[in-house]
Every structure is written in C-alpha cells, then in structure tokens.
PDB file with SEQRES, HELIX, SHEET and CRYST1 records, atoms N, CA, C and O in Angstrom:
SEQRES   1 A   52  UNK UNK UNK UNK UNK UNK UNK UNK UNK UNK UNK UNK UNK          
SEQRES   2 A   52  UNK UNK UNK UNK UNK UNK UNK UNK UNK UNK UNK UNK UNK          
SEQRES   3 A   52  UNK UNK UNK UNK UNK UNK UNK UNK UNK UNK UNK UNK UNK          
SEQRES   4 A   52  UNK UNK UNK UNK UNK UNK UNK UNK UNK UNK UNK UNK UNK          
HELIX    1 AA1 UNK A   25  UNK A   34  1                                  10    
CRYST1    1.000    1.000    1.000  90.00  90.00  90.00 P 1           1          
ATOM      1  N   UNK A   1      11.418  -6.963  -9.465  1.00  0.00           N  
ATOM      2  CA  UNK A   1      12.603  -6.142  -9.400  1.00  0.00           C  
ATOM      3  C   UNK A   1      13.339  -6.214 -10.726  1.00  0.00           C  
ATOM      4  O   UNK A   1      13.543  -7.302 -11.265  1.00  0.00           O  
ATOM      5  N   UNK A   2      13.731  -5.087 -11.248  1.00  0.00           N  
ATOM      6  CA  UNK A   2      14.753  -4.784 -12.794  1.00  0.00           C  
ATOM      7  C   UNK A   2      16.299  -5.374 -12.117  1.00  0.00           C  
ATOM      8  O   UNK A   2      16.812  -4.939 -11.086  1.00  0.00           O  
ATOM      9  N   UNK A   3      16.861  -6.477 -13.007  1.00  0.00           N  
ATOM     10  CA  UNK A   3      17.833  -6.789 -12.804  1.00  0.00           C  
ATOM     11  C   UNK A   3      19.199  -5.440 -12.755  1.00  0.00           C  
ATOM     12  O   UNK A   3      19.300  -4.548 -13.597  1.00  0.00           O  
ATOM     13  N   UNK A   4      19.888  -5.584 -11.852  1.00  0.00           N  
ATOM     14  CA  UNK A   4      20.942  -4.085 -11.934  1.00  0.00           C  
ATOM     15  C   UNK A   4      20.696  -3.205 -11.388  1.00  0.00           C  
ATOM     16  O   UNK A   4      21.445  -2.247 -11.201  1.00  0.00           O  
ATOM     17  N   UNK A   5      19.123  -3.387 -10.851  1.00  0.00           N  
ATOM     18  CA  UNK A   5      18.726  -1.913 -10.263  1.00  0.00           C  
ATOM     19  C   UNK A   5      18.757  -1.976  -8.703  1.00  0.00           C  
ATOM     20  O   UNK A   5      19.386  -2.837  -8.088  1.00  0.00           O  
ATOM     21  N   UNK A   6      18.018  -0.983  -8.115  1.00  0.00           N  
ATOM     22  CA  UNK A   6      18.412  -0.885  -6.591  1.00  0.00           C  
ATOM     23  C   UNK A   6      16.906  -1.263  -6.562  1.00  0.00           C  
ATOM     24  O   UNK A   6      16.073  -0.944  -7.410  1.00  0.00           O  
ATOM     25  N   UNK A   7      16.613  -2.316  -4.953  1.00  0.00           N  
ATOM     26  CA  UNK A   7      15.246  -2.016  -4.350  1.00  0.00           C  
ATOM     27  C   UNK A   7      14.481  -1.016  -4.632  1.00  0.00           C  
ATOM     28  O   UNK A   7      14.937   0.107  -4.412  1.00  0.00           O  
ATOM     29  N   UNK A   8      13.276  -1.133  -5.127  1.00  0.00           N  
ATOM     30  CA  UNK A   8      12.080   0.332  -5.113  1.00  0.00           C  
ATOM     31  C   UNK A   8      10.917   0.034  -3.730  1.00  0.00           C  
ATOM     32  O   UNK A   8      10.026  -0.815  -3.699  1.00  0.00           O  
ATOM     33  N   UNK A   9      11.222   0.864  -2.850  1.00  0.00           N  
ATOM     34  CA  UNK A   9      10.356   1.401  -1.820  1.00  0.00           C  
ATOM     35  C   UNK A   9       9.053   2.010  -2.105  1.00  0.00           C  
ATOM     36  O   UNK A   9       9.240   3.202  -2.349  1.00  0.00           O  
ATOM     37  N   UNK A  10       7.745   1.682  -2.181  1.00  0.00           N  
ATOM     38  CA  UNK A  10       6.963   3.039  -1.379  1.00  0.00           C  
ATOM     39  C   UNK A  10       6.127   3.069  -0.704  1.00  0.00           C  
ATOM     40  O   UNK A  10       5.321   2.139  -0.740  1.00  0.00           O  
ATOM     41  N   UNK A  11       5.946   4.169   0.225  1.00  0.00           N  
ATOM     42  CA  UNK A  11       4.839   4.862   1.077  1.00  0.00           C  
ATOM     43  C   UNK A  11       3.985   4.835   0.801  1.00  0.00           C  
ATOM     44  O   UNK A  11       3.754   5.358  -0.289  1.00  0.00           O  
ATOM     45  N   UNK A  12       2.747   4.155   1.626  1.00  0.00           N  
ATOM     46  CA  UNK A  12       1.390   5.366   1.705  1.00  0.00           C  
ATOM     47  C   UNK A  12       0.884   5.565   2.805  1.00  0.00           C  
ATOM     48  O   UNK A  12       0.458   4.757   3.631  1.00  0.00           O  
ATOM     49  N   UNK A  13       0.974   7.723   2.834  1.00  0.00           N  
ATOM     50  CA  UNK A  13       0.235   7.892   3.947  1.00  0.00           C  
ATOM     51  C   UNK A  13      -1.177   8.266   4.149  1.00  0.00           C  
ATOM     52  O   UNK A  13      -1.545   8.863   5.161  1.00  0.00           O  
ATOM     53  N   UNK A  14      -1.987   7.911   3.173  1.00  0.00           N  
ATOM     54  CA  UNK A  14      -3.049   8.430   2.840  1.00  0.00           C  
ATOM     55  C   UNK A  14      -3.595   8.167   4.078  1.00  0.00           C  
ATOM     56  O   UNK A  14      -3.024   7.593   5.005  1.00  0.00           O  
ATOM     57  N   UNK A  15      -4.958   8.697   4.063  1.00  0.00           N  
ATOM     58  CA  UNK A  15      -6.029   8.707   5.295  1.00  0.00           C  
ATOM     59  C   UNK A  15      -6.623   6.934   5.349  1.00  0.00           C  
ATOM     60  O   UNK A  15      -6.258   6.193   4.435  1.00  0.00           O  
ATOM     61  N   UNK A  16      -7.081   6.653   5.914  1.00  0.00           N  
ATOM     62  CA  UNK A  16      -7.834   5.286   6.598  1.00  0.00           C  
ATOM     63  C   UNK A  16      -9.041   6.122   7.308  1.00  0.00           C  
ATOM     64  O   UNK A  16      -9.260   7.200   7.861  1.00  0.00           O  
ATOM     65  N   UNK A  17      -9.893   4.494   6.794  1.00  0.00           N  
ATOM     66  CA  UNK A  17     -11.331   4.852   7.663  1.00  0.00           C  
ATOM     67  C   UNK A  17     -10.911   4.095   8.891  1.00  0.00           C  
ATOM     68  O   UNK A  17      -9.863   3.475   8.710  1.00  0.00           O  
ATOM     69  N   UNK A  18     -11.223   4.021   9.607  1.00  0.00           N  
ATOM     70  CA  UNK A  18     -11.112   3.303  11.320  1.00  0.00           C  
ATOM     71  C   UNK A  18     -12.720   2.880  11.189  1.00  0.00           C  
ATOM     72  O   UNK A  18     -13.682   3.600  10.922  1.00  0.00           O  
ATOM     73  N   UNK A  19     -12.661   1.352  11.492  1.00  0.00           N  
ATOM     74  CA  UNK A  19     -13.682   0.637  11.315  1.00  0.00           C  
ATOM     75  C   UNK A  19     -14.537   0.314  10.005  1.00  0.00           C  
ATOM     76  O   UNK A  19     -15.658  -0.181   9.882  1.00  0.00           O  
ATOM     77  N   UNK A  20     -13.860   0.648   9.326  1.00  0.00           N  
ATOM     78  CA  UNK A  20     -13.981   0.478   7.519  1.00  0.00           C  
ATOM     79  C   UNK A  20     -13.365  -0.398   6.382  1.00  0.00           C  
ATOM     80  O   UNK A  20     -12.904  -0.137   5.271  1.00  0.00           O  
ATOM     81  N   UNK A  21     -13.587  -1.844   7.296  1.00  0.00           N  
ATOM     82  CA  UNK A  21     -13.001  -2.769   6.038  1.00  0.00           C  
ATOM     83  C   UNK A  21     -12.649  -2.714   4.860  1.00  0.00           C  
ATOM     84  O   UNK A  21     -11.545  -2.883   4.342  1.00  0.00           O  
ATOM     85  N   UNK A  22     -14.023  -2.371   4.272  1.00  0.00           N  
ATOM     86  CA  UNK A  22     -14.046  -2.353   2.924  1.00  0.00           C  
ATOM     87  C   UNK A  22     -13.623  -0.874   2.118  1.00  0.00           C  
ATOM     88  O   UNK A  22     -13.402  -0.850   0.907  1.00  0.00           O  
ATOM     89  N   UNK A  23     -13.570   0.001   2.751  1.00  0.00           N  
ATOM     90  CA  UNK A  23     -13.289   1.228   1.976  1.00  0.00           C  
ATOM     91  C   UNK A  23     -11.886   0.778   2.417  1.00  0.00           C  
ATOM     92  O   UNK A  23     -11.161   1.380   1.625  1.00  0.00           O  
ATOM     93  N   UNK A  24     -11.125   0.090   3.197  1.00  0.00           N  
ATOM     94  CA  UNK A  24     -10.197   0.428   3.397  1.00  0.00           C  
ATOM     95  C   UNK A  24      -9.001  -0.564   2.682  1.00  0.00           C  
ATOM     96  O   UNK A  24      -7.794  -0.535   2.443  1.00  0.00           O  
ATOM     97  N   UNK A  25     -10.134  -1.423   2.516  1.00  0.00           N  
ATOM     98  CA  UNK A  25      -9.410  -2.588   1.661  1.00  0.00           C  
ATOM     99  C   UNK A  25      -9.051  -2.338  -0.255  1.00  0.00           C  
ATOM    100  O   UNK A  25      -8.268  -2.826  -1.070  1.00  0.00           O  
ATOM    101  N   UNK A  26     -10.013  -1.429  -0.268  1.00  0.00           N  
ATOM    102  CA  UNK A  26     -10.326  -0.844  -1.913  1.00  0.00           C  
ATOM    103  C   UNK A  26      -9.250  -0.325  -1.602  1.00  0.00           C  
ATOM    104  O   UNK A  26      -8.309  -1.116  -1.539  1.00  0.00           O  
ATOM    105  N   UNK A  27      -8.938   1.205  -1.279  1.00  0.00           N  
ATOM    106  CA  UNK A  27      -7.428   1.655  -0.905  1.00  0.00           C  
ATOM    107  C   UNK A  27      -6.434   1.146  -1.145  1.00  0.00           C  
ATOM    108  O   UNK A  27      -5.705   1.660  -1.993  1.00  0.00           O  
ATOM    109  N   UNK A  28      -6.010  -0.172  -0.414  1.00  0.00           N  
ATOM    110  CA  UNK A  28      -5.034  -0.856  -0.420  1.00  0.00           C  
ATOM    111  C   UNK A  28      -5.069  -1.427  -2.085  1.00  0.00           C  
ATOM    112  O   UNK A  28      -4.203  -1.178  -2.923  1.00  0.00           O  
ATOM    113  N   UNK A  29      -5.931  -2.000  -2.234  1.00  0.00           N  
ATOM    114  CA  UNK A  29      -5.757  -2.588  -3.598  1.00  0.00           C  
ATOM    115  C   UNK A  29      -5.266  -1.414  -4.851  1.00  0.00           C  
ATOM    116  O   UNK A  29      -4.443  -1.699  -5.721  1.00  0.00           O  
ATOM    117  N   UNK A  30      -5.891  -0.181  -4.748  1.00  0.00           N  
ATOM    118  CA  UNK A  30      -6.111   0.736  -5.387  1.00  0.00           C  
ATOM    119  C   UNK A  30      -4.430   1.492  -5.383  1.00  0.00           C  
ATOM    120  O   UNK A  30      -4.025   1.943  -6.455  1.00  0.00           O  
ATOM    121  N   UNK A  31      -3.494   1.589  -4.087  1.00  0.00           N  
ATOM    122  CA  UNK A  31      -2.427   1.247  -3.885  1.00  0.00           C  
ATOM    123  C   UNK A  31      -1.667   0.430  -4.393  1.00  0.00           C  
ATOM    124  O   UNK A  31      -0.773   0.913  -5.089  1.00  0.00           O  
ATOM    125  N   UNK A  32      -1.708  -0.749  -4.283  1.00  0.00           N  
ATOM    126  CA  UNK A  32      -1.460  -1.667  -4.601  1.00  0.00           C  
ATOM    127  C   UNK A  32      -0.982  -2.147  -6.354  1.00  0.00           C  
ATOM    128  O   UNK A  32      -0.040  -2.847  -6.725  1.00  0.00           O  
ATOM    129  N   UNK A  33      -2.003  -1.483  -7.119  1.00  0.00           N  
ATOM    130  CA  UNK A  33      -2.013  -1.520  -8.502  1.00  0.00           C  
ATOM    131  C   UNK A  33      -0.965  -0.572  -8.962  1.00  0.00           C  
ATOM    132  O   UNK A  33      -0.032  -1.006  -9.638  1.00  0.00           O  
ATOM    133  N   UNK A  34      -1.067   1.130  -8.542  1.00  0.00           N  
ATOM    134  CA  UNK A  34      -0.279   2.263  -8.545  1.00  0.00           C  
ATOM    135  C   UNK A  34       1.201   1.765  -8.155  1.00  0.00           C  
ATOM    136  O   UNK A  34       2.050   2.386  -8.794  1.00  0.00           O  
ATOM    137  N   UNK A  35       1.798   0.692  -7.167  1.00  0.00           N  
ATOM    138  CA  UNK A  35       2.988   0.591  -6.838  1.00  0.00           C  
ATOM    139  C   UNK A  35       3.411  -0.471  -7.910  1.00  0.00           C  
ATOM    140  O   UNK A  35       4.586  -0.584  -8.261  1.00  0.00           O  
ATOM    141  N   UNK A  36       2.232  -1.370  -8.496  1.00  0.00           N  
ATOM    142  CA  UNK A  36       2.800  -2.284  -9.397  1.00  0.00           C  
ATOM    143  C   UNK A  36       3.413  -1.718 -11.081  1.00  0.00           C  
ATOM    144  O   UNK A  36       4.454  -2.098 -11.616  1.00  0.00           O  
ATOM    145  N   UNK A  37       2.519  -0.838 -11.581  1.00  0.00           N  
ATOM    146  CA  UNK A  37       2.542   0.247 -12.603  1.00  0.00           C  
ATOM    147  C   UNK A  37       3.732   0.995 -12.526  1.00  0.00           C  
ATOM    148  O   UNK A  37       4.256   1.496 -13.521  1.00  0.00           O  
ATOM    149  N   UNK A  38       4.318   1.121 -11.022  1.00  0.00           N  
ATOM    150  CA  UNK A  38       5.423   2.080 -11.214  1.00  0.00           C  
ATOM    151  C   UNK A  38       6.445   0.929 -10.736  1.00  0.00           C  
ATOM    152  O   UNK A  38       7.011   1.121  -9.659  1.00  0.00           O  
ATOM    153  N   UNK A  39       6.696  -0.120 -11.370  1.00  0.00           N  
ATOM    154  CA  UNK A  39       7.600  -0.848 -10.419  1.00  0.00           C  
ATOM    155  C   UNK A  39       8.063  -0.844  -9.063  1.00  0.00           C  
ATOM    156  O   UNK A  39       9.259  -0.749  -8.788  1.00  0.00           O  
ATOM    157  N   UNK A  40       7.158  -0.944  -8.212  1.00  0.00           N  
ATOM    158  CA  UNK A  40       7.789  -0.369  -6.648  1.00  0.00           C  
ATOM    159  C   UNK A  40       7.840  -2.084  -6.587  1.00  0.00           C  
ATOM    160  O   UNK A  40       7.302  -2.932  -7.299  1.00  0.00           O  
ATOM    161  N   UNK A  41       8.735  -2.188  -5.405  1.00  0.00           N  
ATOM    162  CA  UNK A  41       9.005  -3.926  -5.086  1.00  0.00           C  
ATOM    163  C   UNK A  41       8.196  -3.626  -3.799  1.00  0.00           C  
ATOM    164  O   UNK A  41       7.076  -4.130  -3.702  1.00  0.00           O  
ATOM    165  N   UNK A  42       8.484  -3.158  -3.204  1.00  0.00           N  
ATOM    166  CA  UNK A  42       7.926  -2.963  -1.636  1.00  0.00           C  
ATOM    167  C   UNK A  42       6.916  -1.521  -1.447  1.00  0.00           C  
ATOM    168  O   UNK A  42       7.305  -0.358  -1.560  1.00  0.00           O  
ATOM    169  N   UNK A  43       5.371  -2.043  -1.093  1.00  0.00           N  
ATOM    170  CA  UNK A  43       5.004  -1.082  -0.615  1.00  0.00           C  
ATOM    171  C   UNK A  43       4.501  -1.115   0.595  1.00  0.00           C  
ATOM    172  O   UNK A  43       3.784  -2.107   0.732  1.00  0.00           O  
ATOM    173  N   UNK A  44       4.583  -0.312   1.741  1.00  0.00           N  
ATOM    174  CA  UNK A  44       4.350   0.160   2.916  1.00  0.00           C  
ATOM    175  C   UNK A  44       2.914   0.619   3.015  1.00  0.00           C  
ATOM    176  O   UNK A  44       2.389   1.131   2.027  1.00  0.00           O  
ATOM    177  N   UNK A  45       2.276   0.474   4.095  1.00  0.00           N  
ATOM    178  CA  UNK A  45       0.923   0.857   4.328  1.00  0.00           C  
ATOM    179  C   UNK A  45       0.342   1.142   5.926  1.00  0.00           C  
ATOM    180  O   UNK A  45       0.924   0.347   6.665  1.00  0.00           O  
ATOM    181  N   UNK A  46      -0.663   2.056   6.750  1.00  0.00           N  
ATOM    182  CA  UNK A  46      -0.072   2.445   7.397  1.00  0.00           C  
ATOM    183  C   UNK A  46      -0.947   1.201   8.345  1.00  0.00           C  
ATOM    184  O   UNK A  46      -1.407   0.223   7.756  1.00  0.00           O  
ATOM    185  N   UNK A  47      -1.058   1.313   9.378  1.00  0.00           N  
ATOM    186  CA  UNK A  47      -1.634  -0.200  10.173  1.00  0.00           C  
ATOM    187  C   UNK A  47      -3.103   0.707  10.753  1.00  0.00           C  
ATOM    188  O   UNK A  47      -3.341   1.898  10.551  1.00  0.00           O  
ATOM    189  N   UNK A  48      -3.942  -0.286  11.512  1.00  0.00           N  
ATOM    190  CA  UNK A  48      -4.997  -0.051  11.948  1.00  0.00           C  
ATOM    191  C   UNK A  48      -5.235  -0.817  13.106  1.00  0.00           C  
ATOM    192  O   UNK A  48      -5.039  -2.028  13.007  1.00  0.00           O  
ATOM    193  N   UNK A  49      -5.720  -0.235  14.475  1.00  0.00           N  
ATOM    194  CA  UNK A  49      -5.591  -1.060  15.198  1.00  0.00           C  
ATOM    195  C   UNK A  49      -7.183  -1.686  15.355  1.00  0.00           C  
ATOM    196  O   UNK A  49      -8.182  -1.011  15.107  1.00  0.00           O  
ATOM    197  N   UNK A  50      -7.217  -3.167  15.836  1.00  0.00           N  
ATOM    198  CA  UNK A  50      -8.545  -3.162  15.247  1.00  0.00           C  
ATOM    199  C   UNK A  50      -9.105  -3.432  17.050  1.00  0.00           C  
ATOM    200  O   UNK A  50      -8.320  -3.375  17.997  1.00  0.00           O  
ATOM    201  N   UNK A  51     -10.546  -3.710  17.179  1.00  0.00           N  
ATOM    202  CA  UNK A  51     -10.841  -3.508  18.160  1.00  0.00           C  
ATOM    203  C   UNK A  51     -11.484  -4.678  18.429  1.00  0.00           C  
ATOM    204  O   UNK A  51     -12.418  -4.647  19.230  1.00  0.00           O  
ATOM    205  N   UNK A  52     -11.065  -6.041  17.748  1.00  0.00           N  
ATOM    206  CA  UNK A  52     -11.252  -7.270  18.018  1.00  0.00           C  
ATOM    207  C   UNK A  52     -10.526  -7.453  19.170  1.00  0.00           C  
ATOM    208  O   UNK A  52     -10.493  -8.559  19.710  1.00  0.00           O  
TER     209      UNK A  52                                                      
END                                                                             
C-alpha cells in the first residue's frame, strides 16, 4: 500500500475451469502478478466449489 493513499481493490471475473486445478491455478497467479504491477492491495477471485 502507497503511504496517503486509499486501499486498492480488485476483481476478477474471468471464466474458471470447474475441475481444473491447474489451468485454474495459472489464472490466479497470472492475476495475481497483473494486481501486483498495478498496485492493487486486495485482489478478489471468484470461488469454486469443489467436489471433495
């Protein structure tokens, strides 16, 4: 977080594989990098329910 500044939020609503660990884990990371690059403090992601 930039001292002075407000919380940075973000979204992603991109698509998910359902039953796709690994494509789905690349995503996140791939996310993950994009929110760090833009200073986001918090990013959101959408859930998966798993069938364990």
């Amino acid at each position: 977080m930039i001292p002075n500044k407000f919380l940075t939020i973000g979204l992603f609503q991109g698509k998910i594989q359902p039953g796709n660990v690994d494509a789905n884990l690349e995503k996140i990371i791939e996310q993950l990098n994009i929110a760090e690059a833009r200073g986001i403090d918090i990013l959101c992601m959408p859930t998966v329910k798993s069938k364990l």
